[in-house]
C-alpha positions as CSV (number, residue, x, y, z in Angstrom):
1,X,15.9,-46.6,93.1
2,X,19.4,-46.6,91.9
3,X,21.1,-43.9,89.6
4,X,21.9,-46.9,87.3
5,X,18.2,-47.5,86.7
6,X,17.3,-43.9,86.5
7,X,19.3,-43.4,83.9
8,X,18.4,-46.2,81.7
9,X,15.1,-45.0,82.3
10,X,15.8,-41.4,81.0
11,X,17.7,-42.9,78.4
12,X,15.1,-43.0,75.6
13,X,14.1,-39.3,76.4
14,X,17.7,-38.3,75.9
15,X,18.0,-39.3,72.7
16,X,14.6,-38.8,71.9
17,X,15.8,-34.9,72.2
18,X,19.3,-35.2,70.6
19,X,17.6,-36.4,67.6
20,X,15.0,-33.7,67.9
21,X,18.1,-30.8,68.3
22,X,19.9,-32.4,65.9
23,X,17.4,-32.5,63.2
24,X,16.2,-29.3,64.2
25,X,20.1,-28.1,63.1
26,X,20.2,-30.0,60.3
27,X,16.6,-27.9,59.0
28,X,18.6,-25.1,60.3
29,X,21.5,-25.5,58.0
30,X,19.5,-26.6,55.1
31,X,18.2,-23.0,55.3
32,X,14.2,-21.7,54.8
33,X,11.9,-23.5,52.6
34,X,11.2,-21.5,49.8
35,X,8.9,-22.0,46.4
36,X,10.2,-22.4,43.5
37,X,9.5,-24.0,39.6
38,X,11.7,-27.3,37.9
39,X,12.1,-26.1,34.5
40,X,10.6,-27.9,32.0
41,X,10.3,-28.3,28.0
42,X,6.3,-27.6,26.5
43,X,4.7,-26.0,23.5
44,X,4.7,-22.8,24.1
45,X,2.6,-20.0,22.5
46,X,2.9,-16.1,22.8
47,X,-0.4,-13.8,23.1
48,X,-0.8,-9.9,23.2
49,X,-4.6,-9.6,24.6
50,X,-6.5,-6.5,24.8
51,X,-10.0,-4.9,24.1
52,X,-11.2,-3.1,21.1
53,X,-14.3,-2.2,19.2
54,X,-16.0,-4.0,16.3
55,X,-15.8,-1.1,13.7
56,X,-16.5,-0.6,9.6
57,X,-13.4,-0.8,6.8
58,X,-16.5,0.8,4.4
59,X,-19.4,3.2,5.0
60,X,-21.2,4.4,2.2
61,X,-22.7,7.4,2.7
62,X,-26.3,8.1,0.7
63,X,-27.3,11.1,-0.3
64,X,-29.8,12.6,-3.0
65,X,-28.8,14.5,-6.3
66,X,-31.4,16.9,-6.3
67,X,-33.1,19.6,-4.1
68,X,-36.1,18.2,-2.9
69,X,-38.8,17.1,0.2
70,X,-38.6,13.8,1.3
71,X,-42.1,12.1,0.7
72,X,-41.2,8.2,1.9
73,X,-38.8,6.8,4.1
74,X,-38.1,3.0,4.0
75,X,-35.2,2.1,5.9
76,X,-34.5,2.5,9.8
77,X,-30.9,1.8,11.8
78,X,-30.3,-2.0,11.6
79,X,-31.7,-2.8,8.3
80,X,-30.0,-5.2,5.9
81,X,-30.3,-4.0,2.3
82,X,-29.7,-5.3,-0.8
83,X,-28.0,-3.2,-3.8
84,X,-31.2,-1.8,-5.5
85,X,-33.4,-2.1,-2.6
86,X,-36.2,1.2,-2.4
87,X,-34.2,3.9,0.3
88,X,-36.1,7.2,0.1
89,X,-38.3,9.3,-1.9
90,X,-38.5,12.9,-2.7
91,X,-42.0,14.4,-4.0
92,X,-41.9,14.1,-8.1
93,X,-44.5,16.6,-8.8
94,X,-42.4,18.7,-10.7
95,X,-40.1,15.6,-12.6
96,X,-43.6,13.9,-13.6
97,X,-44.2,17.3,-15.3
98,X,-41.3,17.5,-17.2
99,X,-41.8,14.1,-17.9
100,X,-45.7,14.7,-19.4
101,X,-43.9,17.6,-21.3
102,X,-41.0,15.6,-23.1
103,X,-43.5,12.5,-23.9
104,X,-45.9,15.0,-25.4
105,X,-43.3,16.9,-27.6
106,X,-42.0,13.4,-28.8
107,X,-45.9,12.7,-29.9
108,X,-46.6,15.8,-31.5
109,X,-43.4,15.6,-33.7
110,X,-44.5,11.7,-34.7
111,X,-48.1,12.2,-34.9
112,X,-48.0,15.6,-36.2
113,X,-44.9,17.4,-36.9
114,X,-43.4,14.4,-39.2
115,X,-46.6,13.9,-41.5
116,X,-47.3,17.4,-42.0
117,X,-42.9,18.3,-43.1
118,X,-43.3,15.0,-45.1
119,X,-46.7,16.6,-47.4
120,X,-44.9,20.0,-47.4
121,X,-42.0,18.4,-48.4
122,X,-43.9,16.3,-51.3
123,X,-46.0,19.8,-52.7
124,X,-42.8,21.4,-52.8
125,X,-41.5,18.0,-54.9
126,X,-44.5,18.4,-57.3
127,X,-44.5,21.9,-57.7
128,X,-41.0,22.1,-58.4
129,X,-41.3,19.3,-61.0
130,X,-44.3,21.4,-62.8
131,X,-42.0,24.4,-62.9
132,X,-39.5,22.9,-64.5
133,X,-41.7,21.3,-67.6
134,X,-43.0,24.7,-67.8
135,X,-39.5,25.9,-68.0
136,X,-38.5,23.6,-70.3
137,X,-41.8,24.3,-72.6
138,X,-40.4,27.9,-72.9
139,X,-36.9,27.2,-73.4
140,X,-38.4,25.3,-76.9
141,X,-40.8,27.9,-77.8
142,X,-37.5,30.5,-77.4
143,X,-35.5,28.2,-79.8
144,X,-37.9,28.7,-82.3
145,X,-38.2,32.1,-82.2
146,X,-42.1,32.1,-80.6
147,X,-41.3,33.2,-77.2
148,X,-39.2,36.3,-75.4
149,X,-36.1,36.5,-73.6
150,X,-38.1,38.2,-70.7
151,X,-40.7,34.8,-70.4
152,X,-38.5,32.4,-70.3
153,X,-36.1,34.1,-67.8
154,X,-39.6,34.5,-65.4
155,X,-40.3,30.6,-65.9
156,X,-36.1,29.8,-64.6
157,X,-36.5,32.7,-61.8
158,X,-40.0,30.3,-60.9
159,X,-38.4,27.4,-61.5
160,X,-35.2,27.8,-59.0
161,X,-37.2,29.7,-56.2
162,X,-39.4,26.3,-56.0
163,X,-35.8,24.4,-56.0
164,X,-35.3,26.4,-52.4
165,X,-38.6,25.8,-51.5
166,X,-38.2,22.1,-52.0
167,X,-34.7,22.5,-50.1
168,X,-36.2,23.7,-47.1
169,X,-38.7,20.7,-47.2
170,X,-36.5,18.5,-47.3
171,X,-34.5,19.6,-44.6
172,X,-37.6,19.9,-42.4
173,X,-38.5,16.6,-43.3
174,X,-35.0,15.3,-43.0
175,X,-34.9,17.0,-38.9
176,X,-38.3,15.7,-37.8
177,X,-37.9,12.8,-39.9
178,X,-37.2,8.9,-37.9
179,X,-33.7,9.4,-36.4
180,X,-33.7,13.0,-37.5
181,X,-32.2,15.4,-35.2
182,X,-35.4,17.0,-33.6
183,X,-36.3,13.5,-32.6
184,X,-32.9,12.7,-31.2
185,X,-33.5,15.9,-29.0
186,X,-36.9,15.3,-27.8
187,X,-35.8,11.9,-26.7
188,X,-32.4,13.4,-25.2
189,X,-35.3,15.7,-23.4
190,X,-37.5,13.0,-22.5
191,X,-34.5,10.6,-21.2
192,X,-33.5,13.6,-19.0
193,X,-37.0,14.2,-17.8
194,X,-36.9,10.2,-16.9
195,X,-33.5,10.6,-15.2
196,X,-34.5,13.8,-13.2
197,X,-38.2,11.8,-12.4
198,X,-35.6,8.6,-10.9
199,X,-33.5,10.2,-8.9
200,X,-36.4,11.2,-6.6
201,X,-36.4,7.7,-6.3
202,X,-33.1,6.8,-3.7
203,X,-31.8,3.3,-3.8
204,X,-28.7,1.2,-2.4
205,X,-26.1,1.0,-4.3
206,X,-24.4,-2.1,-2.0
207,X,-25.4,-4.9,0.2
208,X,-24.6,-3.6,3.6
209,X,-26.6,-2.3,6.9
210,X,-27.9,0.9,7.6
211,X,-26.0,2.4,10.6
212,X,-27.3,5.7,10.8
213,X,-30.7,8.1,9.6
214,X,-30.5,11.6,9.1
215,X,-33.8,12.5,7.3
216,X,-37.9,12.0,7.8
217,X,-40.0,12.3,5.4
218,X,-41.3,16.2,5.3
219,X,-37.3,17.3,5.5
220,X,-36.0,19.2,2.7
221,X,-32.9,17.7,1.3
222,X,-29.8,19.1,-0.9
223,X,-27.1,17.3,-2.9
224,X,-23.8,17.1,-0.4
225,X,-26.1,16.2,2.9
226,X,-25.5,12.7,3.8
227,X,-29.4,11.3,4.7
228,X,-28.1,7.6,5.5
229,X,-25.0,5.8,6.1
230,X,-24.7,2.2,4.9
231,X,-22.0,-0.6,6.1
232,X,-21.1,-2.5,3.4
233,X,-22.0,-6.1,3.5
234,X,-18.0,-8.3,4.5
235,X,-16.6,-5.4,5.4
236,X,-16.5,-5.6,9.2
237,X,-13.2,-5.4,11.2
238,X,-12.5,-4.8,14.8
239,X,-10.3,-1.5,16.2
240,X,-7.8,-2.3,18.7
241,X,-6.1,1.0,20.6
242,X,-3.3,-1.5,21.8
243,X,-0.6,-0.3,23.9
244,X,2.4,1.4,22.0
245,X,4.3,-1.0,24.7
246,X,2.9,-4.1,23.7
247,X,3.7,-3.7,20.0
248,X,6.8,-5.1,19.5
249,X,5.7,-8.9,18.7
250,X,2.8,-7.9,16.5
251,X,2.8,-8.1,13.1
252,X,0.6,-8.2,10.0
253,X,-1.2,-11.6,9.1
254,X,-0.5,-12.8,13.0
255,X,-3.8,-14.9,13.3
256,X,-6.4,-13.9,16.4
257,X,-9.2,-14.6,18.5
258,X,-12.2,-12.2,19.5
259,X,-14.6,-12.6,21.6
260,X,-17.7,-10.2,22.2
261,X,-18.6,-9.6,25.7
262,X,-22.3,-9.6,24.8
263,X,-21.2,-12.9,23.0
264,X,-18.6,-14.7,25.6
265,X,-19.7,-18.2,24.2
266,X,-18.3,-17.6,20.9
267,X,-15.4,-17.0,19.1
268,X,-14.4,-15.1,15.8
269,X,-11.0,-15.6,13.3
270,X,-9.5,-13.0,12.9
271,X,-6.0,-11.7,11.2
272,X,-4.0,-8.5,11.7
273,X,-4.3,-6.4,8.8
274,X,-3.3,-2.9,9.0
275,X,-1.1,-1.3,11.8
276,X,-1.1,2.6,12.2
277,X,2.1,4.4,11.5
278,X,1.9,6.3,14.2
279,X,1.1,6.6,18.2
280,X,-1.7,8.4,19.6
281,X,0.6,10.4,22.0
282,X,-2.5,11.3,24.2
283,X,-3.6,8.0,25.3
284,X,0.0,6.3,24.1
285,X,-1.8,3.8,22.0
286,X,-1.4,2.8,18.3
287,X,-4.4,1.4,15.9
288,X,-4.2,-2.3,15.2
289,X,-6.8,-3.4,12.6
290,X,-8.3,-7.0,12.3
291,X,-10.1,-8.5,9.4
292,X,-12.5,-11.1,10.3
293,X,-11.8,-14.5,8.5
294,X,-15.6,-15.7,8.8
295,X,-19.0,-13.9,8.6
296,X,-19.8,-12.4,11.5
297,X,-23.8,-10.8,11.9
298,X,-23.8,-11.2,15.4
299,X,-21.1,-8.5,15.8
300,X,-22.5,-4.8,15.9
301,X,-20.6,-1.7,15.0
302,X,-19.4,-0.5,18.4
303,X,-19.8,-4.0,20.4
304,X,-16.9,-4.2,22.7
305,X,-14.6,-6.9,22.2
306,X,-11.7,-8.6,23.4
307,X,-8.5,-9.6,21.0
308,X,-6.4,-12.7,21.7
309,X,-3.1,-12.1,19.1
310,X,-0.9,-15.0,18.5
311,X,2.3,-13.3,18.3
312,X,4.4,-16.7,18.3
313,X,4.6,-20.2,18.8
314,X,7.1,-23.1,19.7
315,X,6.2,-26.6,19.7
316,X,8.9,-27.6,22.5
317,X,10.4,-24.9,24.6
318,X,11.8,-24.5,27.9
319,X,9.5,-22.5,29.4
320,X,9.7,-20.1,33.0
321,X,7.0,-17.9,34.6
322,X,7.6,-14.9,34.4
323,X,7.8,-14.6,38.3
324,X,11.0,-16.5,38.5
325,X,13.1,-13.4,36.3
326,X,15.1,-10.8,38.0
327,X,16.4,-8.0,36.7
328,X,14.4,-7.9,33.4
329,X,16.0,-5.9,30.5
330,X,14.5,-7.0,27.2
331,X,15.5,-10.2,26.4
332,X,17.7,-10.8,29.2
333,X,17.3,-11.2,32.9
334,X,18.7,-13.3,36.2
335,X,17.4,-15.9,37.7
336,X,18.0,-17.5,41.0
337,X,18.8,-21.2,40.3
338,X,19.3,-23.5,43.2
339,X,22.1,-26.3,42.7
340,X,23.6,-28.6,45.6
341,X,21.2,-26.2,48.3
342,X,22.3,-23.5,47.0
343,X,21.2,-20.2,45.6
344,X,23.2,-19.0,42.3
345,X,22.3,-15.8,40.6
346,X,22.4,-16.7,36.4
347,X,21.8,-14.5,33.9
348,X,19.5,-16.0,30.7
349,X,18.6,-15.2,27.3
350,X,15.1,-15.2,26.7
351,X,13.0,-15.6,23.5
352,X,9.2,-15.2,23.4
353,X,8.0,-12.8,25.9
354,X,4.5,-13.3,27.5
355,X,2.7,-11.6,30.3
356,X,3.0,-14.8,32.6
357,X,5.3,-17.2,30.8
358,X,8.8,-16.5,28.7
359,X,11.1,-18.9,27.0
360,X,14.3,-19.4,28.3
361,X,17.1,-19.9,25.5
362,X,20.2,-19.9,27.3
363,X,21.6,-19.9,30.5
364,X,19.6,-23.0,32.1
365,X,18.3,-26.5,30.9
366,X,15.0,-28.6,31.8
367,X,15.4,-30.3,35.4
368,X,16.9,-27.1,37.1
369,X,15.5,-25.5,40.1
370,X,15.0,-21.5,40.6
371,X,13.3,-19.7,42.8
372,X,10.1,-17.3,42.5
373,X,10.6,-15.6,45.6
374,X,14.1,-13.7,46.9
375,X,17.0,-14.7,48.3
376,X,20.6,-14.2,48.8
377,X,22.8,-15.6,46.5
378,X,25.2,-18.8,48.0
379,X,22.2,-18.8,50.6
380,X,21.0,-22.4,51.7
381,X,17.6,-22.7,50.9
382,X,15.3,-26.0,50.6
383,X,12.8,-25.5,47.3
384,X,9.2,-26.0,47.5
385,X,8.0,-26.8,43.9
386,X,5.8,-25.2,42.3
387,X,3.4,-27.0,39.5
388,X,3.7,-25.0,36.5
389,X,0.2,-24.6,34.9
390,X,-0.6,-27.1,32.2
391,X,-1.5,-25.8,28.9
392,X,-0.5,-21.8,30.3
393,X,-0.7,-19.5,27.0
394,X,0.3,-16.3,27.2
């Protein structure tokens, strides 16, 4: 075999190998394949999450007004009530005797009392009116010379000691009389009797749900001791320790979702309402309050929850994950954008902050290329995209 035909037989190996080497350099000079995100413009909406506890804005705290035993408990932990609805009772031995006492007074002063002032009252009337003819009689019979000085002075002493007499009467009469002011007593005495006798009777004064019990029946019970503790009915909001360094974007009236974890299936409304004033230096959390927008029985003082804040929203923003940033400061960090196959260091301005996703408002536009992982910066590199997640929420 000739070296001519050897050759053309080797031929297609040869080349078959420079093409190899040389795309092999080419790779080479084109530098590592690394992954990296196309920027691109989407709604965009920012989220603080955490966990809290569904809590009470109002408990009202029941009690009783006067020393007694409890003889009746209605009521147990978890019990809707209504305002008037039957709590308690104390015994009323004692009341129901004042009670019998004051009703009996009132009957003896209309049955007895008030007849017996009104005769006295009307002898008194007649006898006075008999005194005075007779005192009159005399004063004619002195006139005329047929009667002494010393008669007719008896008949006027007679005449105005029945005058008090009748007085008196009439007072009497007057105080145990209708509407007189022995009556308004007794009935001031029975009313109070009444009162005393109803407040062994212990009712709700709101709609709510009882939380708590502190009393059986056979306890003794004082005014200041709180026997049961009542929710009121609407007033449910959930506690949220959030972390004093996730407080910047939330505000009041920011809109929310909870979810309780012995309820993952559904979802509450919910709106910031009150932020604390100040930090809980031990755990380095502050107090975020929610009002619930929507009825919620299914929630439980306590329950464990978990709060989805929308702290912002854009309709159309250029959007980066937050793995792409370097050198994070606030609102500004560096990226590493990759133009013409190769890696430039940029700095950018961003706007809202997530935990997985930031707007970008300066410093790069939609279509560019950066890099999530390092490199060195005028370093040939060959991007691998990555798909940013549709629909990503932070």
């Amino acid at each position: 075999m000739s070296a001519a035909t050897s050759f053309r037989r080797m031929l297609p190996l040869l080349l078959l190998v420079i093409l190899i080497g040389g795309w092999l350099a080419w790779r080479q000079w084109q530098g590592p394949q690394l992954p990296g995100y196309r920027l691109e413009m989407r709604p965009l909406v920012q989220r603080v999450v955490a966990s809290g506890e569904v809590d009470n804005q109002s408990i009202a705290q029941v009690g009783s007004e006067i020393t007694g035993v409890i003889s009746a408990r209605h009521v147990r932990e978890g019990d809707a009530v209504k305002a008037g609805d039957l709590l308690l009772e104390l015994r009323d031995d004692e009341q129901l005797a004042r009670l019998r006492e004051a009703e009996a007074a009132l009957r003896q002063l209309i049955d007895s009392s008030r007849p017996q002032a009104q005769a006295t009252l009307r002898d008194a009337q007649s006898n006075l009116e008999q005194l005075t003819r007779e005192r009159e009689r005399r004063e004619t019979l002195f006139e005329r010379k047929l009667l002494s000085s010393e008669a007719l002075e008896q008949a006027r002493r007679a005449e105005l000691a029945a005058k008090v007499i009748r007085d008196r009467a009439q007072l009497a009469a007057a105080a145990q009389g209708e509407g007189g002011s022995e009556e308004q007593v007794l009935r001031q005495r029975l009313e109070a009797a009444r009162a005393g006798l109803a407040k062994t009777r212990i009712h709700a004064h709101v709609d709510g749900i009882v939380q708590t019990r502190n009393v059986e029946p056979g306890d003794l019970v004082q005014p200041g001791r709180t026997l049961l503790e009542i929710a009121r009915a609407g007033s449910r909001e959930v506690l949220l320790p959030l972390d004093e360094k996730n407080l910047a974007p939330v505000a009041l009236g920011q809109s929310a979702r909870v979810i309780a974890d012995a309820y993952p299936a559904r979802e509450f409304a919910a709106r910031v309402s009150f932020i604390a004033p100040s930090v809980d230096t031990a755990r380095g959390t502050i107090d975020v309050h929610l009002d619930l927008d929507e009825t919620a029985e299914l929630l439980r003082q306590g329950m464990t929850v978990s709060v989805n804040i929308e702290t912002g929203r854009r309709e159309q923003a250029l959007v980066l994950p937050n793995d792409a940033l370097r050198a994070r400061d606030g609102e500004r960090a560096q990226v590493l954008r990759v133009r013409n196959g190769k890696v430039e260091r940029v700095k950018v301005r961003l706007g809202l902050l997530g935990t997985a996703m930031s707007e970008v408002l300066d410093g790069l536009q939609a279509g560019d290329l950066v890099l999530a992982d390092d490199a060195r910066e005028g370093q040939r590199v060959r991007v691998r995209e990555q798909a940013i997640p549709a629909g990503i929420q932070d």
